[in-house]
One Martini backbone bead per residue (centre of mass of N, CA, C, O) as a GRO file, in nm:
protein
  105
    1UNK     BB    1  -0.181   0.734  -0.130
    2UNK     BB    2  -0.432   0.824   0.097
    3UNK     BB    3  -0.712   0.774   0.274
    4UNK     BB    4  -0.926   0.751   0.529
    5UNK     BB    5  -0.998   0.900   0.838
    6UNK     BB    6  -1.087   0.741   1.129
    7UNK     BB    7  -1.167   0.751   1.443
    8UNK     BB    8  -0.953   0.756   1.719
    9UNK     BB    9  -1.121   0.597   1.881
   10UNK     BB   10  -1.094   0.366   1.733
   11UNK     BB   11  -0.949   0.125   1.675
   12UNK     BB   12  -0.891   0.182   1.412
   13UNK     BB   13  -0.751   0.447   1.394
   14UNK     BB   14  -0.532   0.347   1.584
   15UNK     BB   15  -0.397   0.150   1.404
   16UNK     BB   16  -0.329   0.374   1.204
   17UNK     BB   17  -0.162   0.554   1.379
   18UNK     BB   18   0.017   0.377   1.413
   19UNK     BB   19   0.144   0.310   1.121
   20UNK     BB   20   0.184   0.656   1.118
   21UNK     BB   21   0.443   0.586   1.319
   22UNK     BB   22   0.603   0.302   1.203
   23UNK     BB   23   0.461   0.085   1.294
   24UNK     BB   24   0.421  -0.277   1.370
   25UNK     BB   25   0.217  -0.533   1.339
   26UNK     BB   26   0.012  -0.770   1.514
   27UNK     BB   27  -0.212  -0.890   1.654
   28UNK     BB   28  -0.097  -0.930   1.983
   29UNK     BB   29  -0.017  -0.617   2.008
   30UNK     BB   30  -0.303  -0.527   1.977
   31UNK     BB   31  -0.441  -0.706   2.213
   32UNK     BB   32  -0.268  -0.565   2.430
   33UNK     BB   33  -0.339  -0.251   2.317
   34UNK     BB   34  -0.650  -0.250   2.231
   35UNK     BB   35  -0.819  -0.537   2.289
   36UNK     BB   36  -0.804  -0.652   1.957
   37UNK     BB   37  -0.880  -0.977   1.724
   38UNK     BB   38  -0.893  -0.793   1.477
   39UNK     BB   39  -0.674  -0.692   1.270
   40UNK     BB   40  -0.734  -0.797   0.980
   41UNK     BB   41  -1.010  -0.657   0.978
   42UNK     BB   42  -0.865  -0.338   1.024
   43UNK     BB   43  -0.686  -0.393   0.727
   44UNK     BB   44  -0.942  -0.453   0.545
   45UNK     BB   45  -1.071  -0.151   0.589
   46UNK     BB   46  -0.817   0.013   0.519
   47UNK     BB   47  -0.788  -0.118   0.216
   48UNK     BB   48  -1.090   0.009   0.164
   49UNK     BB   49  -0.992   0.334   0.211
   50UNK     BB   50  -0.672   0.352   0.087
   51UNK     BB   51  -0.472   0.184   0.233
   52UNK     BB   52  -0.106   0.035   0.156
   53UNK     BB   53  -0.079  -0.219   0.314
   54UNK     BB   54   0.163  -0.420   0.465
   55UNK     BB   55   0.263  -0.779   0.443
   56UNK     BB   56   0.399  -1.049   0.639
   57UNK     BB   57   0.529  -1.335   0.713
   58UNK     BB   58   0.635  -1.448   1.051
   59UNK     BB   59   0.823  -1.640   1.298
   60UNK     BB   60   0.746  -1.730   1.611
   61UNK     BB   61   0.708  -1.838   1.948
   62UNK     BB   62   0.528  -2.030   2.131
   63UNK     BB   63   0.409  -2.157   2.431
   64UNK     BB   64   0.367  -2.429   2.276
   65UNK     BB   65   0.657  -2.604   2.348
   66UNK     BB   66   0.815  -2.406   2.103
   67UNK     BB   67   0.636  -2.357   1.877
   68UNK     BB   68   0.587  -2.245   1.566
   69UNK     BB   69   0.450  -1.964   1.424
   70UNK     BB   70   0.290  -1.800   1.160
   71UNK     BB   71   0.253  -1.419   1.143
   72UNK     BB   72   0.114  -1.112   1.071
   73UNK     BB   73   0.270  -0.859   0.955
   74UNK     BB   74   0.214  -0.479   0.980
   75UNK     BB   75   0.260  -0.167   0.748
   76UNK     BB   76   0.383   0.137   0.632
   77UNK     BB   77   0.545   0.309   0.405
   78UNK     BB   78   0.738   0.620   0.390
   79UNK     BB   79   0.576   0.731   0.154
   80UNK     BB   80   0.287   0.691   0.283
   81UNK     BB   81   0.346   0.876   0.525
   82UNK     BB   82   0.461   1.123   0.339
   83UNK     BB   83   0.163   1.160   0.201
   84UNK     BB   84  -0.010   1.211   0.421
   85UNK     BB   85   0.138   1.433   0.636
   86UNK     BB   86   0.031   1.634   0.846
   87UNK     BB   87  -0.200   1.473   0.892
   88UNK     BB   88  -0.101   1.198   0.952
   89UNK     BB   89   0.096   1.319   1.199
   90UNK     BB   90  -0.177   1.429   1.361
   91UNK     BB   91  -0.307   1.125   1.377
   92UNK     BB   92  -0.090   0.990   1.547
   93UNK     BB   93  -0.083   1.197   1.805
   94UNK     BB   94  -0.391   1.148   1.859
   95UNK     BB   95  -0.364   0.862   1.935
   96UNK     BB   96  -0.227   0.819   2.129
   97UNK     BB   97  -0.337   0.983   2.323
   98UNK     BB   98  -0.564   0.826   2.352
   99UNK     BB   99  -0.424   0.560   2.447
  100UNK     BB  100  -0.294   0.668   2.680
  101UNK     BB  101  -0.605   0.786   2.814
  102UNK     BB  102  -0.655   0.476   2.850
  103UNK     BB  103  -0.491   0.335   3.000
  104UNK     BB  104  -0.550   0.553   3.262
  105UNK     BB  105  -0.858   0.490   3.329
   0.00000   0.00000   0.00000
C-alpha cells in the first residue's frame, strides 16, 4: 500500500522522493541536503499519509570529543517502493530533479 504524494517541491515531498529512491534517510543528512531539522516530524507526516517508512536506530560518532550517539535512520521496504509502481518512479526522478536544481540556483 502506499500513501498519498505531496508536492515535490516541498521538502516533504523530496523526503518521500529520496525514500522512493531507496535511500536510507537521517536527520543530519536532511539537515545537509534540504535544510530542515525536522525529519521525524516529515517521517510522522508520511506515515499519517499511508506511507510504510521504516526506522531503526543506529550508532553515529558525534564531533563531541568522539561521543557515540544513537540515531533515528528512515527508508522504504522494496516491496513498498515496487508498490508505489511507475507514479512512484516518477515521484522520485521529479524530486531530484527539484533538490537538483534548488541546489544550482
Amino acid at each position: 500500500m502506499t500513501g498519498r504524494y505531496p508536492s515535490p517541491n516541498s521538502v516533504l515531498g523530496r523526503v518521500l522522493g529520496a525514500l522512493l529512491r531507496r535511500e536510507k534517510l537521517t536527520g543530519k543528512e536532511v539537515w545537509l541536503r534540504l535544510g530542515s531539522s525536522r525529519l521525524s516530524h516529515h517521517i510522522c507526516a508520511l506515515r499519517q499519509d499511508g506511507w510504510p517508512i521504516n526506522s531503526q536506530r543506529i550508532e553515529v560518532v558525534t564531533s563531541d570529543n568522539g561521543r557515540v550517539a544513537r540515531i533515528a535512520e528512515y527508508w522504504l521496504d522494496g516491496i513498498d517502493i515496487a508498490a508505489a509502481g511507475d507514479q512512484g518512479r516518477e515521484f522520485g526522478r521529479v524530486t531530484l530533479a527539484v533538490e537538483q536544481a534548488r541546489k544550482a540556483a
